[in-house]
N, C-alpha and C positions, 0 to 999 in steps of 0.2 A: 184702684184695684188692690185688694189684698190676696197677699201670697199667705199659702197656709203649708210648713212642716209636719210634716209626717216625721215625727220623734222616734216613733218604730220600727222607723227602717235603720237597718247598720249603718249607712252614708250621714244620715241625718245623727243617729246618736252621736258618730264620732266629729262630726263638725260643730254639736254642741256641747261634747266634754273642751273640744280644742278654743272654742269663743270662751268658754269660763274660766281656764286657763289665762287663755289671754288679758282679758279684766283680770283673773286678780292679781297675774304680773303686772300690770299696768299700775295697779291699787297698793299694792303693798311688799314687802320685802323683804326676804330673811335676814337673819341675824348675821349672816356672812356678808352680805350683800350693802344692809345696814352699814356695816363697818367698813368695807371698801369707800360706800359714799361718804362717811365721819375722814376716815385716813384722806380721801380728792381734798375735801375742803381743807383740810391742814395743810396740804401740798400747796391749794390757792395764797392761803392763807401766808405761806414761808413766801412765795414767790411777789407779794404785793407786800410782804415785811422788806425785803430785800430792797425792791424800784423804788419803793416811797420811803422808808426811811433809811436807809442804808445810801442807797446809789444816790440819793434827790440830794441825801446831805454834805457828800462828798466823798464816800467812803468807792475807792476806787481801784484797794487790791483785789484783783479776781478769784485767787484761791482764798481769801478769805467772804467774799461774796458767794461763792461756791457751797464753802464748809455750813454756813447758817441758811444755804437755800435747799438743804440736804437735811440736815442734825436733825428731829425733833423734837423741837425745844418741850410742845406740849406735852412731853413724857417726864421732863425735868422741874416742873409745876403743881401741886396739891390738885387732885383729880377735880376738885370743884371750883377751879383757874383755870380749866385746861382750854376752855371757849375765850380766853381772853391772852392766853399764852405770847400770842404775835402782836400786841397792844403796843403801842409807842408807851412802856411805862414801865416800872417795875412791879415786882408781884412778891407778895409774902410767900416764906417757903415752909417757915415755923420757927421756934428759937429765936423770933425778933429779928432773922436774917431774909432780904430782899435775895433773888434772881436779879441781878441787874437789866438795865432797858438795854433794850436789841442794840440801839444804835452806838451805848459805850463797851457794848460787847465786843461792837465789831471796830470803835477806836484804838481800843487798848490793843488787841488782835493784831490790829493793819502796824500801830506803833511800833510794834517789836520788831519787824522789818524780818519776818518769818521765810526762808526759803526753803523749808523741808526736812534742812539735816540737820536739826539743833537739837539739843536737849533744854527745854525751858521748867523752870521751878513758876508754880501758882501756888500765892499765899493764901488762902480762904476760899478751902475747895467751895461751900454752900451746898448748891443743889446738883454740882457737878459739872450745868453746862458750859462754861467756859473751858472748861479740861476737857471736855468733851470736842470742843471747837478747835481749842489748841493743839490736838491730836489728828487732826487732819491739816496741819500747820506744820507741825515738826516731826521729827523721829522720836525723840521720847519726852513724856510727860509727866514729872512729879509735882502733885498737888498735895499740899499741906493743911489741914481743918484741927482747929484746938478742939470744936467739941464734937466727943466719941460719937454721938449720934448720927449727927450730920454726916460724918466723917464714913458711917458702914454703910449709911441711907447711898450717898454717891457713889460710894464703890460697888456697893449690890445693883446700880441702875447702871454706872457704867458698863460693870461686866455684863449685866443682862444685853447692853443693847452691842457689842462687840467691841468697845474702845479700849481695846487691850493693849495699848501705846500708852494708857492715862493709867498714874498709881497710885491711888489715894493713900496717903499714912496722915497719923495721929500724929501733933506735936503743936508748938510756937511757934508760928510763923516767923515773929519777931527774929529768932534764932538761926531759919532759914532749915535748909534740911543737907547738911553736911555729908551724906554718903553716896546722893547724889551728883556733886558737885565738882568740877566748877560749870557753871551755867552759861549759855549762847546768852541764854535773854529770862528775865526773870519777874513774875508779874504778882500786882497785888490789889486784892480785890475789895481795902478795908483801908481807910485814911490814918493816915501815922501823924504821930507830931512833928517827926523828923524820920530821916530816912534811916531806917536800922542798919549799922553798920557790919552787922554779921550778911546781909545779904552784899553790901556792896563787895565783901570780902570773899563771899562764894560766887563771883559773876565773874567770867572770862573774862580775859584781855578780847577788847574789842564787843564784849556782850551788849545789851541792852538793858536796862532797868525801869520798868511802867509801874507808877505808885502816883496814888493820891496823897498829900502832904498837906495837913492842917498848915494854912497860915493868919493866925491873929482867926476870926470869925470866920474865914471861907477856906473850902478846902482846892490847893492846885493840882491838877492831873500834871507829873513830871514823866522826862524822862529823860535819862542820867545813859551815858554812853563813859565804857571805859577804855581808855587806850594811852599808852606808853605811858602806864603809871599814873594817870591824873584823869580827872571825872568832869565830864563838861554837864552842864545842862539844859533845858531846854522846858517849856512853860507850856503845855499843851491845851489849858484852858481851867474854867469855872467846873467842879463835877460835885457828888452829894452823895459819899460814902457812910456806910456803916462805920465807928471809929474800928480799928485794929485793937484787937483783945492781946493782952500779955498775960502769961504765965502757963498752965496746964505742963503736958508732961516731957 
């Protein structure tokens, strides 16, 4: 048996403007809507960053699990990286300088032994995201970048996305950043030969200090605790930094 529509009547019109409607919601999608579904997968995406490499590895401070299952890193990524943002890897940012991988992001982070109320120095702001992370870590954040560009690119991104805790300035890391000092915990994002002594000198009694340190061919992820005057250390593993630049302004 076939049924036949009378398209002419009002009933009939309006049940077939509302079926075409329907298909083409079903079919296709505005440019708002687009973006909401783009933004889900990124959210999928931090949260299977987080269980598999983060959590699977051992990484088991919750506010710093927290901070990288929130940040969005794919905004701290060259727009045509931004599908691969949450990769177990690193990523070019430009200037020959990496984003570091998720999972040393969240080692150095968990190292510092972060409870909130610190003021930490970061040595080689990059693309910004670790300043970014460490801002939902401590009270205040000074990050230090030698080159001018990098250095406006992360503060124009920080401030856009509200990380008003995190302060980008120009300078030598090497040197450290002396106006905001003395430091709870103080991090570096670029392998030294040795540990610069102007940071060990701006880090509180009792701070933290997380650095990569060339030794002989491989480089060691340290970190150096100071207290009643003397510096103990500790060997946190194999890591593959960018070397640490000296000189600039």
């Amino acid at each position: 048996m076939t049924s036949i529509v009378d398209l002419q009547s009002p009933t009939s019109k309006l049940l077939f403007c509302l079926t075409i409607l329907l298909l083409l919601g079903c079919g296709f999608s505005t440019n708002g809507s687009g973006g909401q579904d783009e933004e889900a997968r990124f959210r999928a995406a931090r949260v299977q960053m987080v269980e598999q490499q983060l959590r699977q590895r051992g990484i088991r401070d919750e506010r710093v699990l927290q901070a990288m299952a929130t940040i969005p890193r794919h905004h701290f990524v060259p727009p045509a990286l931004r599908t691969r943002a949450y990769d177990d890897q690193p990523l070019p940012i430009g200037a020959g300088h990496p984003i570091s991988q998720p999972y040393i992001v969240a080692l150095m982070s968990e190292s510092l032994l972060l409870t909130g109320a610190e003021t930490v120095l970061e040595v080689g702001t990059g693309s910004g995201y670790q300043a970014a992370v460490l801002s939902r870590l401590a009270k205040h954040v000074y990050s230090i970048e030698i080159l001018p560009r990098l250095a406006e690119t992360a503060r124009s991104r920080l401030t856009a996305l509200g990380y008003s805790n995190a302060i980008v300035v120009v300078g030598d890391g090497n040197r450290g950043w002396a106006p905001g000092s003395p430091y709870d915990a103080i991090i570096v994002t670029a392998a030294a030969p040795q540990v610069p002594p102007a940071l060990l000198n701006q880090l509180a009694e009792g701070g933290r200090l997380v650095l990569p340190v060339r030794v002989g061919e491989k480089q060691h992820l340290l970190r150096l605790r100071k207290a009643g005057g003397k510096v103990t250390q500790e060997d946190l593993g194999l890591v593959q930094f960018v070397p640490l630049i000296e000189g600039g302004p």
